[in-house]
N, C-alpha and C positions, 0 to 999 in steps of 0.2 A: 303202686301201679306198675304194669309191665310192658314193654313194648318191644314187638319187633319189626325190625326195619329192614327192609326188601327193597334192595336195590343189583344194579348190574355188581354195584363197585369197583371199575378201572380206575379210577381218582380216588382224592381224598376231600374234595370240595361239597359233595353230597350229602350223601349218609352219616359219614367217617365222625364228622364233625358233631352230630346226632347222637351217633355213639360216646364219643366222647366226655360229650356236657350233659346227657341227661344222669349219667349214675350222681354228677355232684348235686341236682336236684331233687336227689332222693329217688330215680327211676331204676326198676330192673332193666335191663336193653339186653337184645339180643340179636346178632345179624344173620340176616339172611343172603349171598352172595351169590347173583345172574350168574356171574360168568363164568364160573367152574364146570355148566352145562356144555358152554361152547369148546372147552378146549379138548386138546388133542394130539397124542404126538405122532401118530399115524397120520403121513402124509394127505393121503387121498379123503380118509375121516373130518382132517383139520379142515380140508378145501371146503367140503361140507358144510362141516360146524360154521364154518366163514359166512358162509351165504345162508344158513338159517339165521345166524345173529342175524345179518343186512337186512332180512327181508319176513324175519319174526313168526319163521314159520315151520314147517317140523317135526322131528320126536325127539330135540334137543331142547322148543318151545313146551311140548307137552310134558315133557320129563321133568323141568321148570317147575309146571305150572302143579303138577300133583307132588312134589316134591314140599312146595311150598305151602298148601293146603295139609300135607301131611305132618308138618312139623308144627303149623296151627293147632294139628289136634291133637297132638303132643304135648303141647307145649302151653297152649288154652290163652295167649296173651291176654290182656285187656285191649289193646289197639293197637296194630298192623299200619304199619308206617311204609307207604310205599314211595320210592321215588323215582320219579319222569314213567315206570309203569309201559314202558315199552316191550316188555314181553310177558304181562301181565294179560291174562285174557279176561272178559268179564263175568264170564260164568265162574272162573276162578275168584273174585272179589264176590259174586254170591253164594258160592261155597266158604267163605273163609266168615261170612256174616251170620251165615248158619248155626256155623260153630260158636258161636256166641262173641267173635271178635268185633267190634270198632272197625272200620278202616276209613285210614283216611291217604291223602298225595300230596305232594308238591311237585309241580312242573318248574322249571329254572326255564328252560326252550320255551316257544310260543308254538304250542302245538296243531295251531289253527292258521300260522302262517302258509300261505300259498306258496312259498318257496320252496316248501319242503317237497318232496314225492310223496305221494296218498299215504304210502305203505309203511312210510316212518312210522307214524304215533294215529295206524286205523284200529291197534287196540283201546289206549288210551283212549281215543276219543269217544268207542263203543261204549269203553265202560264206566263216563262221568257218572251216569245214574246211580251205578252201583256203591260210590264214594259215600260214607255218610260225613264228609268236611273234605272240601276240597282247598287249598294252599294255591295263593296265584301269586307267580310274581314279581307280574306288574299290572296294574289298574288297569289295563285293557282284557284282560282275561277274565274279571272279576263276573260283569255282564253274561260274557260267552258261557262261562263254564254252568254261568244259572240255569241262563236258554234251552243246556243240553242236558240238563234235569238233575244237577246238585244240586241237593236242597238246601246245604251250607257251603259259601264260599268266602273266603278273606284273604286279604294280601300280607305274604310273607317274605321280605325280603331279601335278600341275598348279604352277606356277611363277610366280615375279616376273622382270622384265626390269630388268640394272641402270644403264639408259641411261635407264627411266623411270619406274621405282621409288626412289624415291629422298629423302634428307632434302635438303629446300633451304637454304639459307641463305639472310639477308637480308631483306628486310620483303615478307611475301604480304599482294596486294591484298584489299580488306576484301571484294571480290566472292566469296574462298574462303575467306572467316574465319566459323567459327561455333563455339559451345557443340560439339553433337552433329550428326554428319550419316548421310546413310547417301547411298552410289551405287550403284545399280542400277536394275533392271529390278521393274517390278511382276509377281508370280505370286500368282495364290489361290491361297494356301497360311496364308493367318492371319496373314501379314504386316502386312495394313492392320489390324488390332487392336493393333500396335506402332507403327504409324506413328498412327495413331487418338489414341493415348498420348502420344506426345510430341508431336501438335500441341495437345492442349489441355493441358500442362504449363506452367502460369504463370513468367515468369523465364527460360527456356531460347531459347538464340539456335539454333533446329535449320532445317535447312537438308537438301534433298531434291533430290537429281538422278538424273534417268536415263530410260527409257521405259516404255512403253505404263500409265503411271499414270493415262491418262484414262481407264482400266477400274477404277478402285481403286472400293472405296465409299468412300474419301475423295476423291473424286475434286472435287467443289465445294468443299469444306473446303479442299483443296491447290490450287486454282485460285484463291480470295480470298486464300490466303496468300502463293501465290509465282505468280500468273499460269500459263503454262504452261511444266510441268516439264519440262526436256531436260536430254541426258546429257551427258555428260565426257568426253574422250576425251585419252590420252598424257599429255602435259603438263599440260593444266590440271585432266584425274585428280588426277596427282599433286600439284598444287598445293592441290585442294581438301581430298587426306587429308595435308596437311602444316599445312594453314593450321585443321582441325577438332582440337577436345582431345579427343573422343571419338566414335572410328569405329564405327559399327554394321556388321555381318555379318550375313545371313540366307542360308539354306542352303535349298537348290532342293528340294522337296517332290517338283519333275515330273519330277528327276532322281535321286532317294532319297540326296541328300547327304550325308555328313557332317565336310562342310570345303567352300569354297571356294578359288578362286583370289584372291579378296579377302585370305581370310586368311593370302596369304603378303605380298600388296601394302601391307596395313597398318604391320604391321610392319616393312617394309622402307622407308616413308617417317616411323618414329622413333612412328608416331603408336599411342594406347591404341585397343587393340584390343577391343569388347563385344559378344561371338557371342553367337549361339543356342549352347547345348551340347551336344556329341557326345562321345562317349567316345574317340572318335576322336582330336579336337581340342584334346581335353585332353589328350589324350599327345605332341600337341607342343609346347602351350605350357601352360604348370601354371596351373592357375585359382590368382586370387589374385596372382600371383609375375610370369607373362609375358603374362596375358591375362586378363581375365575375362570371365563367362557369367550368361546369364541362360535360365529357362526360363516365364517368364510376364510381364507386360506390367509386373504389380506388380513382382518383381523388377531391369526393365528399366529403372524409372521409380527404383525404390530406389536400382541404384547409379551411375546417373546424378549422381542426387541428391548422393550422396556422394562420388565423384569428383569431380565439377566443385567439389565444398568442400572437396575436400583433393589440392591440387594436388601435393604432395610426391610423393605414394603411385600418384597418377595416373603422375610422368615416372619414378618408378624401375620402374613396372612396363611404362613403355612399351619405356624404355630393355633391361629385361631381355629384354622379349619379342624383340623386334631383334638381341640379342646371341646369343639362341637361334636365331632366323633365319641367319646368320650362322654360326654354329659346326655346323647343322644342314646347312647344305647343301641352297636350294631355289629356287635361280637358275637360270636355262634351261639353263646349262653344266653345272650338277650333272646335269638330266635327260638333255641329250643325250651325257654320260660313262656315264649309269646303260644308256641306248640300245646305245653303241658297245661295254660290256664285255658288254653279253649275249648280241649277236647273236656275237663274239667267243668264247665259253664256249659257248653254245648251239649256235653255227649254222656254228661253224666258221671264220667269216670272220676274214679277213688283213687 
């Protein structure tokens, strides 16, 4: 079976991972990469290209889009693997089924949240119909995405890598050692009332990385504390949820979450996992046993509290959560096997 995968590709959290795990399953793979369209080293060009990415529109979009249809028929895949599909257009998803391809998506974003501006994801949305399997996910998209006339939709969820997820060995530098940390991204969403919390908790070594925190209303409070805050990336990610005793989780409000990709990354570097609570996330790791939650800032500060004093209880639950990771199945390899037996069952492919 052969597959190519169309994506923007700025990361390596997508596609990258796609690419990677499907040749050990015996898959052809071949990439296809958005962003090569937008760039530019011509100043006034680049301005351009800037504001056709933003706003998905163009002859940097169209150059894309017959670009990408022409290496289809080229190339003849068996299924066209697109992902989030935001400069996809949908007459190009019917040109590409023509040619006798499969195509199927995965959205990680909820592209149906109101938050977003129309103009994000008004291709994507155009062109659910044209999907013949659509990938949700999370359980609220699964519904939406039928509505808007995919004939197949499943949820597929988001994954650790275990080349950088991982438990270290060995002495981590004190630059990634704390009490409690948390890595991400700031979103109003009530967050900084948590983070608010544990910077004025007396005694707590907490430790904060990732972006656009200069939007927080802790933004001066976290600015005398840690200067200015920047994020993590791969390896010293994973060093700083190896080197913390207690991981914080927050869960994307502008994406109606309830899980992250954190909360497969935590666990998978050995480290105590303390989420916001979803019913969701507690059906994969049991409050208490392989994770624990919090749903108010007092609570968050409570079993902070108590954890950091009873470190026994801290590493068996860390320990269990990891083992449940692990017997559970939520390594890039599981998603891209859960990929290859569907379109396989589905869609017919050999």
């Amino acid at each position: 079976m052969r597959f190519l995968l169309a994506e923007y590709w700025h990361t390596h959290i997508y596609a990258e991972p796609f690419f990677q795990r499907f040749p050990e399953l015996g898959v052809e793979v071949e990439a296809f990469r958005g962003q090569q369209f937008f760039l530019s080293d011509a100043k006034p060009l680049r301005l351009l290209r800037r504001a056709e990415d933003k706003f998905r529109f163009g002859p940097a979009v169209l150059e894309l889009n017959a670009s990408l249809v022409d290496r289809v028929r080229r190339t003849r895949p068996d299924v066209v693997f697109v992902f989030r599909g935001e400069h996809v257009l949908p007459s190009t998803l019917a040109r590409i089924k023509k040619l006798g391809s499969h195509v199927i998506g995965w959205h990680n974003d909820d592209p149906l949240s109101d938050r977003y501006p129309s103009y994000v994801w008004r291709h994507f949305l155009r062109g659910i119909p044209n999907y013949d399997h659509l990938f949700a996910y999370r359980h609220t998209n699964l519904e939406a995405f039928r509505a808007r006339g995919c004939p197949r939709v499943s949820l597929l969820r988001s994954f650790y890598l275990r080349q950088l997820n991982h438990v270290v060995t060995g002495e981590i530098s004190t630059a990634f050692r704390s009490d409690v940390s948390f890595i991400g991204h700031w979103e109003n969403d009530g967050r900084d009332a948590y983070i608010g919390a544990l910077l004025n908790e007396p005694g707590i070594d907490f430790r904060l990385w990732g972006t656009l925190w200069d939007r927080s209303a802790c933004a001066a409070a976290l600015a005398a504390r840690f200067g200015a805050v920047r994020p993590l990336y791969k390896a010293d990610y994973n060093l700083a949820l190896n080197g913390t005793r207690i991981a914080i989780a927050f869960l994307s409000k502008l994406n109606h979450d309830t899980y992250t990709r954190r909360c497969f990354e935590i666990p998978a570097a050995g480290t105590f996992m303390l989420s916001e609570y979803t019913d969701d996330l507690a059906s994969m790791f049991e409050p208490g046993k392989e994770a624990e939650y919090f749903r108010s800032s007092e609570e968050l500060l409570e079993k902070v509290r108590f954890y950091l004093g009873h470190d026994d209880a801290r590493r068996r639950i860390a320990e269990a959560g990891r083992a449940r990771l692990l017997r559970d199945g939520h390594e890039a390899a599981d998603r891209a096997r859960q990929v290859l037996e569907t379109v396989k069952r589905d869609l017919g492919c050999t």
